[in-house]
SEFIZA-3560 file (N, C-alpha, C; in Angstrom, 3 decimals):
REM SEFIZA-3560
<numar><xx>0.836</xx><yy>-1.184</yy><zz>0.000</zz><atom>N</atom></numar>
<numar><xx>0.000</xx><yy>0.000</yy><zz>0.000</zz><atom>CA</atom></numar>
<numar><xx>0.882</xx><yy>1.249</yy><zz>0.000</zz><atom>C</atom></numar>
<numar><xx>0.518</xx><yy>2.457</yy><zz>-0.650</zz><atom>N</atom></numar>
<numar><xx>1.273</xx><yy>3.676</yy><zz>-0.893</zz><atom>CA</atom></numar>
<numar><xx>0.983</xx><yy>4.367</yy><zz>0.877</zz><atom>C</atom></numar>
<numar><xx>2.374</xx><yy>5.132</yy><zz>0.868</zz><atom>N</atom></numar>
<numar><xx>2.001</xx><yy>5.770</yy><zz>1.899</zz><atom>CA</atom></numar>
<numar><xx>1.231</xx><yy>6.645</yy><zz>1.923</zz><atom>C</atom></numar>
<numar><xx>0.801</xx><yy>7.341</yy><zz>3.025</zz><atom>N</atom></numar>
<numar><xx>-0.221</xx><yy>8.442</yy><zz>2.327</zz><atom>CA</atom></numar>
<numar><xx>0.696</xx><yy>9.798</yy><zz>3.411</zz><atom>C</atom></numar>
<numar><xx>0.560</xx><yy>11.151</yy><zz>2.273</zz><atom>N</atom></numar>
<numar><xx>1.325</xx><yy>12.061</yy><zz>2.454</zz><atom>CA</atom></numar>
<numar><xx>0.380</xx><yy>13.057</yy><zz>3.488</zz><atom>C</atom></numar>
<numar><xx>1.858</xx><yy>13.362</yy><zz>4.635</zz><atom>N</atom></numar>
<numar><xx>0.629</xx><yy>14.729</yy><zz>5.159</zz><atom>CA</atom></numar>
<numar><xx>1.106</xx><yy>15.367</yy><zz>4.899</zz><atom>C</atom></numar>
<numar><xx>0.444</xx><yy>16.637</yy><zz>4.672</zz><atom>N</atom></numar>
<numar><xx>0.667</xx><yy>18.086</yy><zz>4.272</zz><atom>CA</atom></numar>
<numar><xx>0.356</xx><yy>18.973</yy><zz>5.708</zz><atom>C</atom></numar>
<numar><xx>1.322</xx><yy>19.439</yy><zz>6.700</zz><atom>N</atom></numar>
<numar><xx>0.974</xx><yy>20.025</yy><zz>7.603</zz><atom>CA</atom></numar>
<numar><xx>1.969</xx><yy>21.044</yy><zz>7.434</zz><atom>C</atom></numar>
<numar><xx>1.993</xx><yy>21.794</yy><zz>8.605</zz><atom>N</atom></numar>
<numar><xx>2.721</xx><yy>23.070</yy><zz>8.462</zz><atom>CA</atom></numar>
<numar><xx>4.566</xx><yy>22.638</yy><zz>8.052</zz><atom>C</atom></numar>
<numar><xx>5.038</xx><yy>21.485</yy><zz>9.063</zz><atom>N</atom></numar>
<numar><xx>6.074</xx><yy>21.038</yy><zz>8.797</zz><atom>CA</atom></numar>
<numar><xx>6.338</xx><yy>20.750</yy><zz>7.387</zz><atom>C</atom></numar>
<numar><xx>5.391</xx><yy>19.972</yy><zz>6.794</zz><atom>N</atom></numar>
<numar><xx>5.879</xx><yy>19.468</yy><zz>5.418</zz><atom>CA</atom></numar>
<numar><xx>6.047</xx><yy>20.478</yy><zz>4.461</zz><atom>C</atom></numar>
<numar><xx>5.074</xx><yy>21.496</yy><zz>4.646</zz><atom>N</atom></numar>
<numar><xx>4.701</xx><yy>22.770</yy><zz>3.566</zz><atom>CA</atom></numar>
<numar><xx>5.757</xx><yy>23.495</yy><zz>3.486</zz><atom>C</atom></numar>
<numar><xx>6.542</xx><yy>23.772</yy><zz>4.837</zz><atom>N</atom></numar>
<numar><xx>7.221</xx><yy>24.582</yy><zz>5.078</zz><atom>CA</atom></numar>
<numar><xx>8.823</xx><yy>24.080</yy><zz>4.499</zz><atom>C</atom></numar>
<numar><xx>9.074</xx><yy>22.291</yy><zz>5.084</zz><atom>N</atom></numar>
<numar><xx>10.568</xx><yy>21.929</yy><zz>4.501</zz><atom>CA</atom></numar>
<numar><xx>10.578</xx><yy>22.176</yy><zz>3.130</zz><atom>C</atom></numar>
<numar><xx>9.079</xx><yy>22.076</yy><zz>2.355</zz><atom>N</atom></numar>
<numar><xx>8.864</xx><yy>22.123</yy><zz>0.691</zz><atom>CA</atom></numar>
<numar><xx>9.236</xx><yy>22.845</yy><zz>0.274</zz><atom>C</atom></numar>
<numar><xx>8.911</xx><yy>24.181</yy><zz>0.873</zz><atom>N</atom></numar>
<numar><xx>9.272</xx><yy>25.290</yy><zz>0.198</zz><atom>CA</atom></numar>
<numar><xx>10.474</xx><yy>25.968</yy><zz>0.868</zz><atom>C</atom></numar>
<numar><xx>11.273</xx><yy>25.529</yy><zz>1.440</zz><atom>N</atom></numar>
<numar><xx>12.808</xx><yy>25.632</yy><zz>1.604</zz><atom>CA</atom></numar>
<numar><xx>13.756</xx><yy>25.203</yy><zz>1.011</zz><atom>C</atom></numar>
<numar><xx>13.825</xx><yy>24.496</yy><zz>0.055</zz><atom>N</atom></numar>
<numar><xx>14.027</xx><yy>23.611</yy><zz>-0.799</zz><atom>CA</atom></numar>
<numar><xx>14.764</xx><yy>24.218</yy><zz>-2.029</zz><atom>C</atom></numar>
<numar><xx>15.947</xx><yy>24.242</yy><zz>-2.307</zz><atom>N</atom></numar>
<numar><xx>16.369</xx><yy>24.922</yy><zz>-3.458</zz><atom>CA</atom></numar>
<numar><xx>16.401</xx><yy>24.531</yy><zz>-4.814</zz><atom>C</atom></numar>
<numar><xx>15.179</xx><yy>24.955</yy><zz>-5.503</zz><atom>N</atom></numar>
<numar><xx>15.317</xx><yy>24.809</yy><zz>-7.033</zz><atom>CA</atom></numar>
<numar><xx>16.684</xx><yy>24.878</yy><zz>-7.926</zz><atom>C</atom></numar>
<numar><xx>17.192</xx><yy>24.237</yy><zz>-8.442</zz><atom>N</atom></numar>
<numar><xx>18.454</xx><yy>24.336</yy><zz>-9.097</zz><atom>CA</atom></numar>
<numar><xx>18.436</xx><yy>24.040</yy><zz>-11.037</zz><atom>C</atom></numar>
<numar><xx>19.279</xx><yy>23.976</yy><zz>-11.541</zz><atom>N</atom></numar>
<numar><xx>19.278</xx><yy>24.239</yy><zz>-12.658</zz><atom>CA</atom></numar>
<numar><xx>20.459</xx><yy>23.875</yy><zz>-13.164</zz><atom>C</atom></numar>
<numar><xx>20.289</xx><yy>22.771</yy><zz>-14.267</zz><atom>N</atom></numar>
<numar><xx>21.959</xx><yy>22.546</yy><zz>-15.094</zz><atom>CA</atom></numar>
<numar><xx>21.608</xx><yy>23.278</yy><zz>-16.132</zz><atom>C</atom></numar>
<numar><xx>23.026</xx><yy>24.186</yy><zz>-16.286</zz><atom>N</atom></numar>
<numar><xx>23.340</xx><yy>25.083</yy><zz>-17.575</zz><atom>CA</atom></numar>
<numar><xx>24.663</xx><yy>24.192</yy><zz>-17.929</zz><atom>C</atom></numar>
<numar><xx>24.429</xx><yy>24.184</yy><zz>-19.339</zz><atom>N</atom></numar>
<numar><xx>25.329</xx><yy>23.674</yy><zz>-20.687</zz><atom>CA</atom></numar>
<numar><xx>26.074</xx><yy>25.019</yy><zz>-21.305</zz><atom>C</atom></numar>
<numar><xx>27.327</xx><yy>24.983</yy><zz>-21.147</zz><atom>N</atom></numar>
<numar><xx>27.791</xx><yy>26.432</yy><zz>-22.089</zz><atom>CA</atom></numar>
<numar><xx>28.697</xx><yy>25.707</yy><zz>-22.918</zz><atom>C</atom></numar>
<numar><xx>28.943</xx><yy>25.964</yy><zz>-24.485</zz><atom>N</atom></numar>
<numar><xx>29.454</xx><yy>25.963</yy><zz>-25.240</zz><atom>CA</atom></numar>
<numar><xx>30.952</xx><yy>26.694</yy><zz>-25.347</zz><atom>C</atom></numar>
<numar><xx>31.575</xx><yy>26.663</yy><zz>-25.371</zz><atom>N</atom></numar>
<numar><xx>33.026</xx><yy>27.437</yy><zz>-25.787</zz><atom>CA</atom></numar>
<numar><xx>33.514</xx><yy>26.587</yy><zz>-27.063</zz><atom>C</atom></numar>
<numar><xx>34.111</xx><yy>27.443</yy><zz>-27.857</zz><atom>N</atom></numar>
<numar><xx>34.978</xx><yy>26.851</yy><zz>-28.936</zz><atom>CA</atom></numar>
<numar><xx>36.421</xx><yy>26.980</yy><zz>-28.842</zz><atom>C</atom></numar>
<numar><xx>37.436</xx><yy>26.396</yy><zz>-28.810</zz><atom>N</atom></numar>
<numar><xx>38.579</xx><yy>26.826</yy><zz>-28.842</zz><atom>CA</atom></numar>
<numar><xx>38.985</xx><yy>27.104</yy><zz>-30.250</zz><atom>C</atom></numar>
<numar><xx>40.323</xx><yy>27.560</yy><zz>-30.037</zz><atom>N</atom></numar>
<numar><xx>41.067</xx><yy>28.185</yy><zz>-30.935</zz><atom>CA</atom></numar>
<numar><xx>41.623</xx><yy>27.303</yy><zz>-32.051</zz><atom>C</atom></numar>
<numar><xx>41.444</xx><yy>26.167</yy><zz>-32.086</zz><atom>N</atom></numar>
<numar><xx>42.109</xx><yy>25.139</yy><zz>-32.848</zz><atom>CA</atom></numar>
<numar><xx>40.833</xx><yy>24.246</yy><zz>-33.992</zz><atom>C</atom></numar>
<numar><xx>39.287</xx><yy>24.812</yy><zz>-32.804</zz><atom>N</atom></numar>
<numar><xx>38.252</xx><yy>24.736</yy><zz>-33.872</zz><atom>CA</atom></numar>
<numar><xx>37.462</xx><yy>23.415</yy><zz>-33.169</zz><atom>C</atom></numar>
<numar><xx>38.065</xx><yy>22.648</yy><zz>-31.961</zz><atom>N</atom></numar>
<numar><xx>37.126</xx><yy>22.052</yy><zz>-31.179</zz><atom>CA</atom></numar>
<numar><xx>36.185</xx><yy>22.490</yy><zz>-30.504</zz><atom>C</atom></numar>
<numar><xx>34.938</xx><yy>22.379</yy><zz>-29.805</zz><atom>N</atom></numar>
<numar><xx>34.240</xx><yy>22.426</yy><zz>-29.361</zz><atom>CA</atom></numar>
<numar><xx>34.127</xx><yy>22.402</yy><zz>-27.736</zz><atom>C</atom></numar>
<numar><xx>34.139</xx><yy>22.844</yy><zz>-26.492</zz><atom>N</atom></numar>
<numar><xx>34.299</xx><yy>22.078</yy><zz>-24.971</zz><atom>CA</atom></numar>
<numar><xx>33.010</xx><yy>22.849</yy><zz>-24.089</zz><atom>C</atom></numar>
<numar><xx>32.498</xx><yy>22.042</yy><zz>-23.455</zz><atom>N</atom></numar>
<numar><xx>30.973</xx><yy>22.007</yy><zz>-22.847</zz><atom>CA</atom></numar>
<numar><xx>31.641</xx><yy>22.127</yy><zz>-21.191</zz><atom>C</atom></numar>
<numar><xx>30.484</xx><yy>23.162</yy><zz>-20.825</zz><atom>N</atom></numar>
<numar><xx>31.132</xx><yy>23.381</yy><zz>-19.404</zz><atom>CA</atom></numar>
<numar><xx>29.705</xx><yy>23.121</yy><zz>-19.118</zz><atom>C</atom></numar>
<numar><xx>29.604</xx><yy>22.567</yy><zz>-17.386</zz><atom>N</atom></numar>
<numar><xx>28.136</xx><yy>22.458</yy><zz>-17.141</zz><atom>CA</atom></numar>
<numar><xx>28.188</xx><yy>23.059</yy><zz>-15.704</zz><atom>C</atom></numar>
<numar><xx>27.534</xx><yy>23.241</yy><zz>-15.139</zz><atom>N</atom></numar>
<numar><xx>27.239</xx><yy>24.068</yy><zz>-13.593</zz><atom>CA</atom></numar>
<numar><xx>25.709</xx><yy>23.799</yy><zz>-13.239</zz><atom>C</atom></numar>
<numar><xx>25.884</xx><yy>23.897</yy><zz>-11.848</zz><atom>N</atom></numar>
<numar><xx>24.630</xx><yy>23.446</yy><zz>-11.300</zz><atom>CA</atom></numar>
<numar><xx>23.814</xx><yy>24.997</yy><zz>-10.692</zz><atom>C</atom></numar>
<numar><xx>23.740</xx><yy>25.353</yy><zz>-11.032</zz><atom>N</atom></numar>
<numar><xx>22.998</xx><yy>26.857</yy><zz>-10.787</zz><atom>CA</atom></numar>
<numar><xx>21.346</xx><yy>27.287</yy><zz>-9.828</zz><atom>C</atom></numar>
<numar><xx>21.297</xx><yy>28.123</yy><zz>-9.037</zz><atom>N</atom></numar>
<numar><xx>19.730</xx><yy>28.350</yy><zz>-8.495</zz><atom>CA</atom></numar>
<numar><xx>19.102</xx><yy>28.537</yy><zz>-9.494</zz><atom>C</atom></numar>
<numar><xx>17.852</xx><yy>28.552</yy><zz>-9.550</zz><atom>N</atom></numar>
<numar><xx>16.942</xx><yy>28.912</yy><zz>-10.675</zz><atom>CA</atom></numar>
<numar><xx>16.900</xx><yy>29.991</yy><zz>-10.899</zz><atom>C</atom></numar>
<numar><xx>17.176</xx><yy>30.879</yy><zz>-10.216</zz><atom>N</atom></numar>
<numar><xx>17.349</xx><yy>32.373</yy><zz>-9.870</zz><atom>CA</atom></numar>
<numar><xx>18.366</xx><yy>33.005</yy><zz>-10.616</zz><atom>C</atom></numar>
<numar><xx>19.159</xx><yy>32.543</yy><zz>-10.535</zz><atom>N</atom></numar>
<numar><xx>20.402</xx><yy>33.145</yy><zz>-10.356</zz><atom>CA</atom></numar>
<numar><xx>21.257</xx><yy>32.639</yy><zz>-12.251</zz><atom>C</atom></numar>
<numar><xx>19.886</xx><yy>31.637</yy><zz>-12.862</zz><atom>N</atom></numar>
<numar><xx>20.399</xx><yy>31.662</yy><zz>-14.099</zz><atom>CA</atom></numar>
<numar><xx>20.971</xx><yy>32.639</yy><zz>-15.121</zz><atom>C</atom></numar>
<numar><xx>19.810</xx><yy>33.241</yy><zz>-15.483</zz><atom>N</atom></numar>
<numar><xx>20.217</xx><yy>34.898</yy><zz>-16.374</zz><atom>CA</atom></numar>
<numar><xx>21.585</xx><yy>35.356</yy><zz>-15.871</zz><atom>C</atom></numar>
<numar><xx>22.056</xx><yy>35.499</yy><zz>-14.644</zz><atom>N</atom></numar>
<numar><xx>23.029</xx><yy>36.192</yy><zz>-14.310</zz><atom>CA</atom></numar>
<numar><xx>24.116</xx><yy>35.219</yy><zz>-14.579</zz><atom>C</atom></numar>
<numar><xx>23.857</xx><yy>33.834</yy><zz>-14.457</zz><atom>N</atom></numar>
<numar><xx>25.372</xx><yy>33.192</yy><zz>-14.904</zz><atom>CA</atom></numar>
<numar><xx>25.497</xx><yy>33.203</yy><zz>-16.194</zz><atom>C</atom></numar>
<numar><xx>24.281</xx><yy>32.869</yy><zz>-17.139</zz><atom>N</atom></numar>
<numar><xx>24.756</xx><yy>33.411</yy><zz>-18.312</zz><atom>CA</atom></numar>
<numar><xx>25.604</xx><yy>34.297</yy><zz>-19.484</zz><atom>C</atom></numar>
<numar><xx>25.160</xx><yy>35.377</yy><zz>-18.507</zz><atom>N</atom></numar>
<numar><xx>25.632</xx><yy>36.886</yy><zz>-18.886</zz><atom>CA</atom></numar>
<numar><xx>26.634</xx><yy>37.080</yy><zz>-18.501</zz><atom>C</atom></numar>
<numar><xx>27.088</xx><yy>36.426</yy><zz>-17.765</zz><atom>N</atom></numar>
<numar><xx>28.926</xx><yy>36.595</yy><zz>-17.663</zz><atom>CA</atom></numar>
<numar><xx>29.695</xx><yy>35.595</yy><zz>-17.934</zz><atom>C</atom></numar>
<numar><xx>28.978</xx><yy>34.040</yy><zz>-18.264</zz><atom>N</atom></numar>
<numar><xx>29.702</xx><yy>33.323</yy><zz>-18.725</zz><atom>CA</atom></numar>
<numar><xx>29.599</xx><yy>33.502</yy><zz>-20.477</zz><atom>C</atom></numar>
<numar><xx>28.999</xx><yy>33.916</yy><zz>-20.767</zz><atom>N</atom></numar>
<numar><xx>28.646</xx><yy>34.296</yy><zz>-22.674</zz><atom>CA</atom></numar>
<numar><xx>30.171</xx><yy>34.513</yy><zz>-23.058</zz><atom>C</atom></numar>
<numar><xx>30.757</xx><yy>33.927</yy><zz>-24.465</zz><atom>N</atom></numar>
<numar><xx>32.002</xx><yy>34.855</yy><zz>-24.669</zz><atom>CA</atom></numar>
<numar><xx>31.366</xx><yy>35.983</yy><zz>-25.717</zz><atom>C</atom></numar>
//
């Protein structure tokens, strides 16, 4: 039998403490004409901003 979930203040609350995260893929090309993939584990938040400074 499935357990059955409570939803009380405790549970609601660890839920939403909980940090959303995000894998970003960046592309770089080197100089010789290969290709190299960097990946990072990022807040959800905080994407746009790693972007924008990792961009070449």
């Amino acid at each position: 039998m499935a357990k059955k979930q409570s939803f009380g203040e405790k549970v609601l609350a660890a839920k939403l403490s909980q940090r959303k995260m995000a894998k970003v893929i960046i592309a770089h090309k080197a100089s010789h004409g290969a290709t190299k993939f960097k990946e990072a584990m990022v807040e959800s938040e905080q994407v746009k901003d790693f972007l924008s400074t990792n961009r070449a």
